[in-house]
CHARMM internal coordinates of N, CA and C (Angstrom, degrees):
IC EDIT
DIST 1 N 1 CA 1.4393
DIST 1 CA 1 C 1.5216
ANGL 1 N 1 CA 1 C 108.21
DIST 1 C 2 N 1.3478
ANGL 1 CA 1 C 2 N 116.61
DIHE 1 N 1 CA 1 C 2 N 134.99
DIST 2 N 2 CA 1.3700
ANGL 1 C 2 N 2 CA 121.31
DIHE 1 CA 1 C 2 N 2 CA 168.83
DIST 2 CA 2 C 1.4338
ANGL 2 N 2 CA 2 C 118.76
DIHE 1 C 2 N 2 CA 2 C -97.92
DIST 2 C 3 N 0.9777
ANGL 2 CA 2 C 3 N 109.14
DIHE 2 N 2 CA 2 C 3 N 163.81
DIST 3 N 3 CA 2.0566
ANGL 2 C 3 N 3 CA 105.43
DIHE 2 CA 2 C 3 N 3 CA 170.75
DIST 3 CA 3 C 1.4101
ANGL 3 N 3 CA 3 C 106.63
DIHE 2 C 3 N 3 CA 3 C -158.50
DIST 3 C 4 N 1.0731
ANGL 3 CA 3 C 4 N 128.47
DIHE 3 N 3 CA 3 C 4 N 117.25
DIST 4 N 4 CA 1.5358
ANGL 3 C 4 N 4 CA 141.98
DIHE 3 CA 3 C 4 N 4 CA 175.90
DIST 4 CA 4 C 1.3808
ANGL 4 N 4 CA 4 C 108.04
DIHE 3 C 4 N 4 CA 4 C -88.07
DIST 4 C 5 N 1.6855
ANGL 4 CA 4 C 5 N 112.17
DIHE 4 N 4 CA 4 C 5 N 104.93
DIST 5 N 5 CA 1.4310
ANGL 4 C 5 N 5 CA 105.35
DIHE 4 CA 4 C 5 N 5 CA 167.78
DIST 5 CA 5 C 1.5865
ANGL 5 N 5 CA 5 C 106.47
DIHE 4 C 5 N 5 CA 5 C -112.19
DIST 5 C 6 N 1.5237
ANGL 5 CA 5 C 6 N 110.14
DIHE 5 N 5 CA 5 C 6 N 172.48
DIST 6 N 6 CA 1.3605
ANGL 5 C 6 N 6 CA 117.39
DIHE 5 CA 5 C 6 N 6 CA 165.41
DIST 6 CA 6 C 1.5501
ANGL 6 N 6 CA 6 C 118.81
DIHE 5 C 6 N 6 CA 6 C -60.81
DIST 6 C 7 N 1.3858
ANGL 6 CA 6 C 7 N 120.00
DIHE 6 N 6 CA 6 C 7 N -154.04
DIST 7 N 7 CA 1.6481
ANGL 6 C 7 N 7 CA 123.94
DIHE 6 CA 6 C 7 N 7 CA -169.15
DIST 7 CA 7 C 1.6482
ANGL 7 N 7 CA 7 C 82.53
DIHE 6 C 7 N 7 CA 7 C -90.04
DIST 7 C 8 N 1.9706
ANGL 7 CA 7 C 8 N 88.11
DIHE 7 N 7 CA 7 C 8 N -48.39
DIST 8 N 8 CA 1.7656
ANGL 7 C 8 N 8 CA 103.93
DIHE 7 CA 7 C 8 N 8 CA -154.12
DIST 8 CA 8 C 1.4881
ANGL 8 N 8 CA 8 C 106.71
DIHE 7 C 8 N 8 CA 8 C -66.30
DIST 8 C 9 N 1.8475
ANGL 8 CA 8 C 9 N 120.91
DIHE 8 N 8 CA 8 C 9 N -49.62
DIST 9 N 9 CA 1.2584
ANGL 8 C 9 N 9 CA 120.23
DIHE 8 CA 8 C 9 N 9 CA 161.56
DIST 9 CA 9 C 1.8221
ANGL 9 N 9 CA 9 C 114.80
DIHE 8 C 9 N 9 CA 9 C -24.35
DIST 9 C 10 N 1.2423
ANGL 9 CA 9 C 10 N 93.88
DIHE 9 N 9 CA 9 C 10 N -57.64
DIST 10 N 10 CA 2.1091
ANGL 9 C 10 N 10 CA 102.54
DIHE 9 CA 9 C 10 N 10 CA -163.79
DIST 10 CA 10 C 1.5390
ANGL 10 N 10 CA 10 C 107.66
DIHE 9 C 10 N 10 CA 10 C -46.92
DIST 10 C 11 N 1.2355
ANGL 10 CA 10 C 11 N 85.75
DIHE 10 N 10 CA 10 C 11 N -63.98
DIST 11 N 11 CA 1.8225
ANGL 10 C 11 N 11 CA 108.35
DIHE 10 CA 10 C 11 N 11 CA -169.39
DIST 11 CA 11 C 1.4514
ANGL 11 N 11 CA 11 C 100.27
DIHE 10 C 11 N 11 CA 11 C -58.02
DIST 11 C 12 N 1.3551
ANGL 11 CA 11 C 12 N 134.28
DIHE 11 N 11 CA 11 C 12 N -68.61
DIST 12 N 12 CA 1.8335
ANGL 11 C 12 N 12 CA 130.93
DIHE 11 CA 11 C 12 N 12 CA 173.75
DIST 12 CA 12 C 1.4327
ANGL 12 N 12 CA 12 C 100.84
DIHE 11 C 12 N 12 CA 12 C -37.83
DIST 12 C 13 N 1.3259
ANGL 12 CA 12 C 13 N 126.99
DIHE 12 N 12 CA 12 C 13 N -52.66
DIST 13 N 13 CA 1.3465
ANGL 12 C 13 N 13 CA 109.43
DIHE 12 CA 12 C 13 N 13 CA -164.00
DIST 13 CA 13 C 1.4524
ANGL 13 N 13 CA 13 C 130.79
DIHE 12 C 13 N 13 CA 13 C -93.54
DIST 13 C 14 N 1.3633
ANGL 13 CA 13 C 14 N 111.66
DIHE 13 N 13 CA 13 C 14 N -1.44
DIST 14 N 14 CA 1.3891
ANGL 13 C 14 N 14 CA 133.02
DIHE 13 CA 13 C 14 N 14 CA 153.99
DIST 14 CA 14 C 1.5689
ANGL 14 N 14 CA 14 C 109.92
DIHE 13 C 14 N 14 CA 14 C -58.71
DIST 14 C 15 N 1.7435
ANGL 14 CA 14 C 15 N 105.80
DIHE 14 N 14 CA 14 C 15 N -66.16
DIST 15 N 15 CA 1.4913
ANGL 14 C 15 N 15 CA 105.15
DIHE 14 CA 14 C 15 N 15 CA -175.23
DIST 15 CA 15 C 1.9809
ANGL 15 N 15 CA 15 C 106.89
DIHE 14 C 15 N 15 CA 15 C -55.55
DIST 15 C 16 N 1.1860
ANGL 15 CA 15 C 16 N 119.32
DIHE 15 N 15 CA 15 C 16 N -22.99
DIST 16 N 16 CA 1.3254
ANGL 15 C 16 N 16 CA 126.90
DIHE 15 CA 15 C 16 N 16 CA -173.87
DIST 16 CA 16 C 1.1584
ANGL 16 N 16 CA 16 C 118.20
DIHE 15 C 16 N 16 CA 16 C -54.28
DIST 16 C 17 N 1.6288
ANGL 16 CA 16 C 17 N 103.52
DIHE 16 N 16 CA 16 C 17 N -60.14
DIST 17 N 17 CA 1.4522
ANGL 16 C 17 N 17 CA 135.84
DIHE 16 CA 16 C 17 N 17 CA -160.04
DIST 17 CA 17 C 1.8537
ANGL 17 N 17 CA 17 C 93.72
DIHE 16 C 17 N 17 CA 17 C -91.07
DIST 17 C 18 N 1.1354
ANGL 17 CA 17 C 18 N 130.25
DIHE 17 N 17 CA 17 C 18 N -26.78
DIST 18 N 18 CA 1.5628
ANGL 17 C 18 N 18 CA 134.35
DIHE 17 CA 17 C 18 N 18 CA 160.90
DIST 18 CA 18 C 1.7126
ANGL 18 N 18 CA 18 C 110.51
DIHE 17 C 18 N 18 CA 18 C -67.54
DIST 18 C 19 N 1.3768
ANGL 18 CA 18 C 19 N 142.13
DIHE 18 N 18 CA 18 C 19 N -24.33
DIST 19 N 19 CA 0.9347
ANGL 18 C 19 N 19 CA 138.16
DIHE 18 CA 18 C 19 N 19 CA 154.35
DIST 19 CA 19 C 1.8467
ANGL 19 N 19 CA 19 C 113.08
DIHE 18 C 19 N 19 CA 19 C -87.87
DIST 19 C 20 N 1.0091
ANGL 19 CA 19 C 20 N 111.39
DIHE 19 N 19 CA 19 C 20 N -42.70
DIST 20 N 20 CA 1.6687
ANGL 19 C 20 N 20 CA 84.27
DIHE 19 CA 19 C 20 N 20 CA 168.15
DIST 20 CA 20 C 1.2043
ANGL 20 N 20 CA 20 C 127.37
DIHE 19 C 20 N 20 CA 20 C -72.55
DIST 20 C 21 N 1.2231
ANGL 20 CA 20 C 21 N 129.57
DIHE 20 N 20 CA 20 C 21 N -14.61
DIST 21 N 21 CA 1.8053
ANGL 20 C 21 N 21 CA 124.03
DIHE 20 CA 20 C 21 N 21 CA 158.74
DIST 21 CA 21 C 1.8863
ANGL 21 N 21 CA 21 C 97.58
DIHE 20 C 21 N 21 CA 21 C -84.61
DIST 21 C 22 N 1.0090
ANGL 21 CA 21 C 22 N 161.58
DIHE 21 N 21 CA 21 C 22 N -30.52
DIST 22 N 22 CA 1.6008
ANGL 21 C 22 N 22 CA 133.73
DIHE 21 CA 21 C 22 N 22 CA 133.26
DIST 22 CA 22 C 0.9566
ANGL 22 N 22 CA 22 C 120.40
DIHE 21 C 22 N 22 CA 22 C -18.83
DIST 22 C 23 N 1.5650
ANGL 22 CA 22 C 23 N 132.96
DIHE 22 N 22 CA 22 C 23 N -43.94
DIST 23 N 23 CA 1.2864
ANGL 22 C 23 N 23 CA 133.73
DIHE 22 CA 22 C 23 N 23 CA -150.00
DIST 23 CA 23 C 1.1357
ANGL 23 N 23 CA 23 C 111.46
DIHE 22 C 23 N 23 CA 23 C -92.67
DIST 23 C 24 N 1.7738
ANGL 23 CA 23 C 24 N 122.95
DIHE 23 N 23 CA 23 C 24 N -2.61
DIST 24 N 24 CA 1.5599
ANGL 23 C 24 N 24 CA 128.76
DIHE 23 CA 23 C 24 N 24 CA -154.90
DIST 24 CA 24 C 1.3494
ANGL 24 N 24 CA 24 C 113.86
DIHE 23 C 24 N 24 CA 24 C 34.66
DIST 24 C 25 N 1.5526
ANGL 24 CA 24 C 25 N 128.09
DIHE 24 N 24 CA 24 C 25 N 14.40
DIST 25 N 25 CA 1.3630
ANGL 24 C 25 N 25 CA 101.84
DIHE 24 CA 24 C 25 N 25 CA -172.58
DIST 25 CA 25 C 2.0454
ANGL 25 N 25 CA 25 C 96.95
DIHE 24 C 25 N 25 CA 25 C -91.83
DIST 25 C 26 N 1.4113
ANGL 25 CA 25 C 26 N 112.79
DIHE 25 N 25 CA 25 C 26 N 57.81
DIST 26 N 26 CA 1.4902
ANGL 25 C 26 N 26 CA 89.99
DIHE 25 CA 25 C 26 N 26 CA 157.05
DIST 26 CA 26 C 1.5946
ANGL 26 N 26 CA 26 C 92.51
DIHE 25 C 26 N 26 CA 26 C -116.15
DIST 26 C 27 N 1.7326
ANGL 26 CA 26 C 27 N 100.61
DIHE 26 N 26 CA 26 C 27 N 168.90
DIST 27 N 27 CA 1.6125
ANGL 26 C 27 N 27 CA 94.72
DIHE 26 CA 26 C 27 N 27 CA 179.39
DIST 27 CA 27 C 1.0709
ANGL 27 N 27 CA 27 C 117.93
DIHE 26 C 27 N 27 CA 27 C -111.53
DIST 27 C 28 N 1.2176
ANGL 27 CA 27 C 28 N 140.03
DIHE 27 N 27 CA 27 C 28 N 30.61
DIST 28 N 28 CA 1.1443
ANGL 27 C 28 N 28 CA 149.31
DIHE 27 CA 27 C 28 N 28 CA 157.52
DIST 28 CA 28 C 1.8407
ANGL 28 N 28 CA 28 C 137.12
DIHE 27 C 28 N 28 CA 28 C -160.20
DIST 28 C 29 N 0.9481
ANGL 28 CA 28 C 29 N 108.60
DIHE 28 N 28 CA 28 C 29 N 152.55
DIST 29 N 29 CA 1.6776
ANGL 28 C 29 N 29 CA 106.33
DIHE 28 CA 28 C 29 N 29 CA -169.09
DIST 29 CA 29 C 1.6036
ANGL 29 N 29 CA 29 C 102.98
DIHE 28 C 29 N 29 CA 29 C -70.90
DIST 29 C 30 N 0.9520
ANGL 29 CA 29 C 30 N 132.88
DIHE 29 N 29 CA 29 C 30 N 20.93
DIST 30 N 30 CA 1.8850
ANGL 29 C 30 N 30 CA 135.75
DIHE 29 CA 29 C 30 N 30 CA 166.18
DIST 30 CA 30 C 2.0160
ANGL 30 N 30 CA 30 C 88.73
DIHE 29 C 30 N 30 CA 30 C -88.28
DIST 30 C 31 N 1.3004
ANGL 30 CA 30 C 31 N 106.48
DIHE 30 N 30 CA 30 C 31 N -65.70
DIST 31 N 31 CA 1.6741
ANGL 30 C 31 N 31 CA 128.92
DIHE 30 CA 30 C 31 N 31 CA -164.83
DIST 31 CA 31 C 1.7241
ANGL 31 N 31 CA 31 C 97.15
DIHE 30 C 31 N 31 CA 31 C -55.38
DIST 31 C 32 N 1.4471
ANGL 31 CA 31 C 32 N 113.15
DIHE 31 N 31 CA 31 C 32 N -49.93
DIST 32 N 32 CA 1.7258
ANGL 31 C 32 N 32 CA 96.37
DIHE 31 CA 31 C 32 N 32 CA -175.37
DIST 32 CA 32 C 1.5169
ANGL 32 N 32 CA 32 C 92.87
DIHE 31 C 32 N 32 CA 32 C -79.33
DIST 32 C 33 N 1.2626
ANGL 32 CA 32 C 33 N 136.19
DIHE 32 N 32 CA 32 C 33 N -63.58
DIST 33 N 33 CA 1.6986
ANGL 32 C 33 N 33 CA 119.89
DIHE 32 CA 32 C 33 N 33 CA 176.80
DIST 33 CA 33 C 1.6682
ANGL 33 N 33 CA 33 C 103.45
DIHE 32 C 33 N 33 CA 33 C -12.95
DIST 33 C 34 N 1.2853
ANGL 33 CA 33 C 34 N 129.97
DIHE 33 N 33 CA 33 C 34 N -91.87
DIST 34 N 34 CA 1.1043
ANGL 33 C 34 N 34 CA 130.83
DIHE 33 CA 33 C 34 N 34 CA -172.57
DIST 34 CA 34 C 1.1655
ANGL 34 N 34 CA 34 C 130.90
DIHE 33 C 34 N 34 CA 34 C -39.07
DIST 34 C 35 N 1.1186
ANGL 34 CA 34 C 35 N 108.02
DIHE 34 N 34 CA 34 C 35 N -20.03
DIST 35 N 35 CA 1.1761
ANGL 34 C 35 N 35 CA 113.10
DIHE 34 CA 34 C 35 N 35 CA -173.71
DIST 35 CA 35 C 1.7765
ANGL 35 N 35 CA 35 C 117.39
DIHE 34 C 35 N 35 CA 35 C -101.04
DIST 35 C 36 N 1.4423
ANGL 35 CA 35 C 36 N 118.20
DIHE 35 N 35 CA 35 C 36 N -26.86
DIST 36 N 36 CA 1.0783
ANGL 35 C 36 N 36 CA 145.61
DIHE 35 CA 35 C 36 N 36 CA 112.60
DIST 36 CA 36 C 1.4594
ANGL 36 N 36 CA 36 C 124.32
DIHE 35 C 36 N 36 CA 36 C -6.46
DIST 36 C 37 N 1.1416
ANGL 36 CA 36 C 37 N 113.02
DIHE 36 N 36 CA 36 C 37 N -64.68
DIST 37 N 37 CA 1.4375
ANGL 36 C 37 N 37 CA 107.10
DIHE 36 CA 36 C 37 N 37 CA 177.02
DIST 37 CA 37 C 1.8715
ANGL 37 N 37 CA 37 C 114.18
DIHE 36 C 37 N 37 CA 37 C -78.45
DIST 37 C 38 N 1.1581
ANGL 37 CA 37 C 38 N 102.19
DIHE 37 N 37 CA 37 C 38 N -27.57
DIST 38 N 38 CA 1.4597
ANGL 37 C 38 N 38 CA 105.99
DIHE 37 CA 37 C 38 N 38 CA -170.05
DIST 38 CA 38 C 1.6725
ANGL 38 N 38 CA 38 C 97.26
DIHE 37 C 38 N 38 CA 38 C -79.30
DIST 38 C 39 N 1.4149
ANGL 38 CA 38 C 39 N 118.88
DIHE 38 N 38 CA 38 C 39 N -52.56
DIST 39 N 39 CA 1.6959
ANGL 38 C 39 N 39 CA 105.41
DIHE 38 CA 38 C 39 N 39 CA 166.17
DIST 39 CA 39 C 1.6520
ANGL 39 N 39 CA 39 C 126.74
DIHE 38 C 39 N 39 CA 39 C -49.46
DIST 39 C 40 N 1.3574
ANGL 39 CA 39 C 40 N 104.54
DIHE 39 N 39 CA 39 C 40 N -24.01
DIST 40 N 40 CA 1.7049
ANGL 39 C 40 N 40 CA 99.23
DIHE 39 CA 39 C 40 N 40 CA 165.36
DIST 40 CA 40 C 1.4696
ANGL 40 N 40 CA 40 C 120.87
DIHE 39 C 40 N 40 CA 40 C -75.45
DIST 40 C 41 N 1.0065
ANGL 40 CA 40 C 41 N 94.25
DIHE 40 N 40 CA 40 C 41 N -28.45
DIST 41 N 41 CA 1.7331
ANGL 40 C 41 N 41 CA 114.80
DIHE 40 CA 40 C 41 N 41 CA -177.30
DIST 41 CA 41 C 1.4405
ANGL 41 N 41 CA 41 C 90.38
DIHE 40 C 41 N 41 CA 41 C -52.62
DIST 41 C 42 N 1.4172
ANGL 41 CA 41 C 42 N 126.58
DIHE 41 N 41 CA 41 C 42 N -68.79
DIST 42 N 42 CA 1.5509
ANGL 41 C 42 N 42 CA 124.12
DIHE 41 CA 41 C 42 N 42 CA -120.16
DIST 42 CA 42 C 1.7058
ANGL 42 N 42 CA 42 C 72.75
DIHE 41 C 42 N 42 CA 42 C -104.32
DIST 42 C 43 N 1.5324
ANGL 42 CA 42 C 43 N 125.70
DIHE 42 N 42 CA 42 C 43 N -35.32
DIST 43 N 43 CA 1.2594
ANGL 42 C 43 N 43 CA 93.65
DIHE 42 CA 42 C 43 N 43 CA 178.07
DIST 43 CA 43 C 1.5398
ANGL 43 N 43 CA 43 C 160.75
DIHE 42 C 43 N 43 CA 43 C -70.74
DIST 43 C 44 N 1.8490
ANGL 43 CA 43 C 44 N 81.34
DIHE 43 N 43 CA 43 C 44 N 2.65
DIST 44 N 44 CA 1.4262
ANGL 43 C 44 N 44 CA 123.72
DIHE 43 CA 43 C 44 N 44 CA -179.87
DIST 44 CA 44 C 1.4300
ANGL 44 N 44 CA 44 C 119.18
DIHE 43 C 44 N 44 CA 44 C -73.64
DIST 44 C 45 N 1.5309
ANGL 44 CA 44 C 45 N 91.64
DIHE 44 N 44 CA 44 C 45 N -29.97
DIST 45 N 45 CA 1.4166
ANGL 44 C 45 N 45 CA 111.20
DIHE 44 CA 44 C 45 N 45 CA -171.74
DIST 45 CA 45 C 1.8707
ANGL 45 N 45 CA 45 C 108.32
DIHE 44 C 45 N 45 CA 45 C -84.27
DIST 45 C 46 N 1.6226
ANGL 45 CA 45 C 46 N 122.54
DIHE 45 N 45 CA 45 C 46 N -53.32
DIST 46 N 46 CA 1.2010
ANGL 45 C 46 N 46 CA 124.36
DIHE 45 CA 45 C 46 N 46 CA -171.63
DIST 46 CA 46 C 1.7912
ANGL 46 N 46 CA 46 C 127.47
DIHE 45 C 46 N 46 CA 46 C -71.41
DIST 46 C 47 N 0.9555
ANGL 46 CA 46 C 47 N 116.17
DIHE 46 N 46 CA 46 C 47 N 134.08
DIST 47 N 47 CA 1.1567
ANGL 46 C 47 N 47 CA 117.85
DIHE 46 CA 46 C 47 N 47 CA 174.82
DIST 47 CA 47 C 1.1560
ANGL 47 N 47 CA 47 C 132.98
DIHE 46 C 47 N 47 CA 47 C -10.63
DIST 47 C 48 N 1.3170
ANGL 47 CA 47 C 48 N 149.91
DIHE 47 N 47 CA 47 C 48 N 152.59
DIST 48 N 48 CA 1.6227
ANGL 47 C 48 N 48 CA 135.32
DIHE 47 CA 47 C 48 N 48 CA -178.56
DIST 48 CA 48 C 1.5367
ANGL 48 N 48 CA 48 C 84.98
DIHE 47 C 48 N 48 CA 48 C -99.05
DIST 48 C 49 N 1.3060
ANGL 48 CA 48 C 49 N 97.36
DIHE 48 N 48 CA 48 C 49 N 126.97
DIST 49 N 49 CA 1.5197
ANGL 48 C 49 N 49 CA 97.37
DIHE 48 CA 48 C 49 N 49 CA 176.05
DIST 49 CA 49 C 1.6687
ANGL 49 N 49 CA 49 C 99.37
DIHE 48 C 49 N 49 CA 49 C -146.29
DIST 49 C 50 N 0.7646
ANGL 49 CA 49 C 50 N 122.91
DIHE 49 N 49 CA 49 C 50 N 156.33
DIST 50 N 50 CA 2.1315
ANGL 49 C 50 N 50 CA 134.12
DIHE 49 CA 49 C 50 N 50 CA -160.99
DIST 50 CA 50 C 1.4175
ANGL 50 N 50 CA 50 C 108.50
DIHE 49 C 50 N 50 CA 50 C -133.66
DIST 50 C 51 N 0.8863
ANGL 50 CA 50 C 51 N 144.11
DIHE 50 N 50 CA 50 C 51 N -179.49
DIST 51 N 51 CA 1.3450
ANGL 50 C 51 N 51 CA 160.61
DIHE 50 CA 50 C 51 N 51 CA -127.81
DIST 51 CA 51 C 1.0897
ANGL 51 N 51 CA 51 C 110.16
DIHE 50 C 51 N 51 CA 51 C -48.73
DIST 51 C 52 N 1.7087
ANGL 51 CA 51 C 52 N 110.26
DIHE 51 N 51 CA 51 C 52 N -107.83
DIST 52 N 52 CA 1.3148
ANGL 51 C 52 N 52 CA 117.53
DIHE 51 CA 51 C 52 N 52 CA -176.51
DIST 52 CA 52 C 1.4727
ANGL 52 N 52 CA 52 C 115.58
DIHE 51 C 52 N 52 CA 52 C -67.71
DIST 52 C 53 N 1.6503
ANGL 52 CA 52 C 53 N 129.15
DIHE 52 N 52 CA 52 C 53 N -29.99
DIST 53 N 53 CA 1.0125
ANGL 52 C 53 N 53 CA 142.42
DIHE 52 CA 52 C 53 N 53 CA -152.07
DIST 53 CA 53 C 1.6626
ANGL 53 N 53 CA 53 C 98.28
DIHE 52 C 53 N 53 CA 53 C -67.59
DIST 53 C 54 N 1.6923
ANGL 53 CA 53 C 54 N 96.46
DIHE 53 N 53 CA 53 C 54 N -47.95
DIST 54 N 54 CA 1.6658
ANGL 53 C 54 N 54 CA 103.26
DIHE 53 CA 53 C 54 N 54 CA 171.71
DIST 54 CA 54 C 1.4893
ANGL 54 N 54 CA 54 C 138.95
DIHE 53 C 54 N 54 CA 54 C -62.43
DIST 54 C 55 N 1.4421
ANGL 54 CA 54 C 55 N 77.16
DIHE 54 N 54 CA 54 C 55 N -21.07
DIST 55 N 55 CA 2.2011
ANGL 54 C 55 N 55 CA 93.25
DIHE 54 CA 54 C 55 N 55 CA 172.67
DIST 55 CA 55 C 1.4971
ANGL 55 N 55 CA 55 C 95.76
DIHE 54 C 55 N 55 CA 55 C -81.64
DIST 55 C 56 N 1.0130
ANGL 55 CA 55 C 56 N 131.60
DIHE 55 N 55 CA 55 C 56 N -65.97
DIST 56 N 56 CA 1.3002
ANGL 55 C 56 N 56 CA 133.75
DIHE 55 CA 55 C 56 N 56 CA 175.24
DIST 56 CA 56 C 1.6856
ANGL 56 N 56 CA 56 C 106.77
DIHE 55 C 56 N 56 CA 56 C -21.61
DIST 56 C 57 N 1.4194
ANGL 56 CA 56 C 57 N 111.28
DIHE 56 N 56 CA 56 C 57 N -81.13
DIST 57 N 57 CA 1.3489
ANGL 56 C 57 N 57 CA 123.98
DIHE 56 CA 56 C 57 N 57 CA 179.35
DIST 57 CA 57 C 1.4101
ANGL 57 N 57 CA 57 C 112.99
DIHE 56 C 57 N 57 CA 57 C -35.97
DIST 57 C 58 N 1.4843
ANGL 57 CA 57 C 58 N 111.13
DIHE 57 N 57 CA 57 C 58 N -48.85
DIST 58 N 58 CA 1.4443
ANGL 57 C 58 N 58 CA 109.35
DIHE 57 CA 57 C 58 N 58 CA -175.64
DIST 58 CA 58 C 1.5553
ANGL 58 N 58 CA 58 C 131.97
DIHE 57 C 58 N 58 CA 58 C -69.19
DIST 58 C 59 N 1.9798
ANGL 58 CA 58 C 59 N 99.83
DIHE 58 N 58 CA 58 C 59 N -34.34
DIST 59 N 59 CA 1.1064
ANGL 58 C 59 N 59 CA 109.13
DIHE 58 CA 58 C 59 N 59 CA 154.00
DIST 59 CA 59 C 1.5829
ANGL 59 N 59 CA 59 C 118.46
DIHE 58 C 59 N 59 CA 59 C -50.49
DIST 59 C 60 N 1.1762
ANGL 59 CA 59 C 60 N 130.91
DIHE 59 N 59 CA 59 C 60 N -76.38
DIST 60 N 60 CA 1.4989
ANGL 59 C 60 N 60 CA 133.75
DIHE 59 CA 59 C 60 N 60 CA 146.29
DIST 60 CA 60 C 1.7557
ANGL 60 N 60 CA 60 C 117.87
DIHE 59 C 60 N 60 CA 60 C 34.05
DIST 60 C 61 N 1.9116
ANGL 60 CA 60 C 61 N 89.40
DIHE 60 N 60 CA 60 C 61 N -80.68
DIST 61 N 61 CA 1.1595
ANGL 60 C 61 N 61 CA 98.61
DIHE 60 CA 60 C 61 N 61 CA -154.35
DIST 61 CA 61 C 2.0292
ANGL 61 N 61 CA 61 C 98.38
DIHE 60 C 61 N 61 CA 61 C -91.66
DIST 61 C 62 N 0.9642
ANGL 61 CA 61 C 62 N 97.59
DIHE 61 N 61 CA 61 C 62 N -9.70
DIST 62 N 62 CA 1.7040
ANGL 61 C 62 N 62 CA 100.67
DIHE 61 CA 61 C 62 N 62 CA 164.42
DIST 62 CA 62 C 1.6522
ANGL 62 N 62 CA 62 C 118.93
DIHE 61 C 62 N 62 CA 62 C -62.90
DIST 62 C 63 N 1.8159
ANGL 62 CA 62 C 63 N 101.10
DIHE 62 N 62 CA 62 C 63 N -47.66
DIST 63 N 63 CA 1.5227
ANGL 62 C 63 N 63 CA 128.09
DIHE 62 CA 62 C 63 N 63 CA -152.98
DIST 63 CA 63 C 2.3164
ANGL 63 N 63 CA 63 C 70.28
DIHE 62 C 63 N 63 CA 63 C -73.36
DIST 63 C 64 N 1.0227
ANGL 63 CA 63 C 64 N 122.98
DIHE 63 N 63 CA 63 C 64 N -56.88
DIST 64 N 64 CA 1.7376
ANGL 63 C 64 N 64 CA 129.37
DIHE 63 CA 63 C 64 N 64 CA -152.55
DIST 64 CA 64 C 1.7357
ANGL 64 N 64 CA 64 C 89.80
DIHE 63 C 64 N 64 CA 64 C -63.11
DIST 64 C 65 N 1.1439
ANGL 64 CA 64 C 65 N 113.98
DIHE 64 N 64 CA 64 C 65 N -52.12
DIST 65 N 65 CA 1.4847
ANGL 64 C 65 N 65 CA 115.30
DIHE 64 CA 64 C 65 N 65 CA -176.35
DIST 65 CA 65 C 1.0925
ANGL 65 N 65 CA 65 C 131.23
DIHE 64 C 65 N 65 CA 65 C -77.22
DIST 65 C 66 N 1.6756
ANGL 65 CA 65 C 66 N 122.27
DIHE 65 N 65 CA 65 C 66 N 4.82
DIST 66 N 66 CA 1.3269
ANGL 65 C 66 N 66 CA 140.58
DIHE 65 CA 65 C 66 N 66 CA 140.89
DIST 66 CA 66 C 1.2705
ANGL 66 N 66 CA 66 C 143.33
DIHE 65 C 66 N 66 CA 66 C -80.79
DIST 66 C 67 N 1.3867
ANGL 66 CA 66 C 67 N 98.32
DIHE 66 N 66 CA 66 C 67 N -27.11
DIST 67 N 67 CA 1.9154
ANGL 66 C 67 N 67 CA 124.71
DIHE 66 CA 66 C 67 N 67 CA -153.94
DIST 67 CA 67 C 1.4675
ANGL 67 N 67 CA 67 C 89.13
DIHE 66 C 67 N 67 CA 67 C -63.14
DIST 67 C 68 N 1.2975
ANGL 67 CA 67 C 68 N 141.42
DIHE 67 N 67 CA 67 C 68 N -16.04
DIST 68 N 68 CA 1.6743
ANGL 67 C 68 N 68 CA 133.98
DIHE 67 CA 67 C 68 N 68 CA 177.81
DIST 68 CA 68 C 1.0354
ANGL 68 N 68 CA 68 C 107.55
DIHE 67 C 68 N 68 CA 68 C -92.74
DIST 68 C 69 N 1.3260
ANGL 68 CA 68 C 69 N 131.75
DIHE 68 N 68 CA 68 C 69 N -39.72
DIST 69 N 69 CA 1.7984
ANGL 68 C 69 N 69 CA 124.16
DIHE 68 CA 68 C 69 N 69 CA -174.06
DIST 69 CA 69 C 1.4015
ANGL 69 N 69 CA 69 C 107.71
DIHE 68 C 69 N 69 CA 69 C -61.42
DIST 69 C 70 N 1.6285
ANGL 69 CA 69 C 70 N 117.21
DIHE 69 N 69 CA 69 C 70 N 134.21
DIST 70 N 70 CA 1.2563
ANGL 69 C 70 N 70 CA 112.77
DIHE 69 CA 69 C 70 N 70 CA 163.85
DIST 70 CA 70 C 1.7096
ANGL 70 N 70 CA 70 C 118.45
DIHE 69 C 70 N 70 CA 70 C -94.57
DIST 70 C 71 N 1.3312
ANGL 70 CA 70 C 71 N 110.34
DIHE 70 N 70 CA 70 C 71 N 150.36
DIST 71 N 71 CA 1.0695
ANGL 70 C 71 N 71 CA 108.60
DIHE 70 CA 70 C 71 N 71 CA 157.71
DIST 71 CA 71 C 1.3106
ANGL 71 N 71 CA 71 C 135.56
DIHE 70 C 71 N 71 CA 71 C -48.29
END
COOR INIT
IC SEED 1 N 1 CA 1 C
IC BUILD
């Protein structure tokens, strides 16, 4: 299976999928495996980016993947 995401897609859903395996809320060791593999995936893929530069970025790509929804 393939899946084409954006920069902004990658990066949100890495940090996403990095707080729901923190969160223990998956219920079983099949769900963190998977989930697991797909955060290595995408982290393979994003930029090396460090401290602040990455909060920045991440804010960024949240602020790009909203800017259409209206309130």
């Amino acid at each position: 299976m393939k899946v084409e995401l954006s920069p902004a897609e990658a990066i949100v859903l890495f940090e996403a999928l990095n707080r729901l395996v923190d969160s223990d809320a998956l219920h079983d060791n099949a769900e963190a495996l998977a989930a697991g593999a797909l955060i290595d995936r995408l982290e393979g893929h994003l930029p090396v980016i460090d401290g602040a530069d990455y909060a920045f970025r991440l804010a960024r790509a949240k602020e790009e993947l909203t800017e259409d929804i209206e309130d």
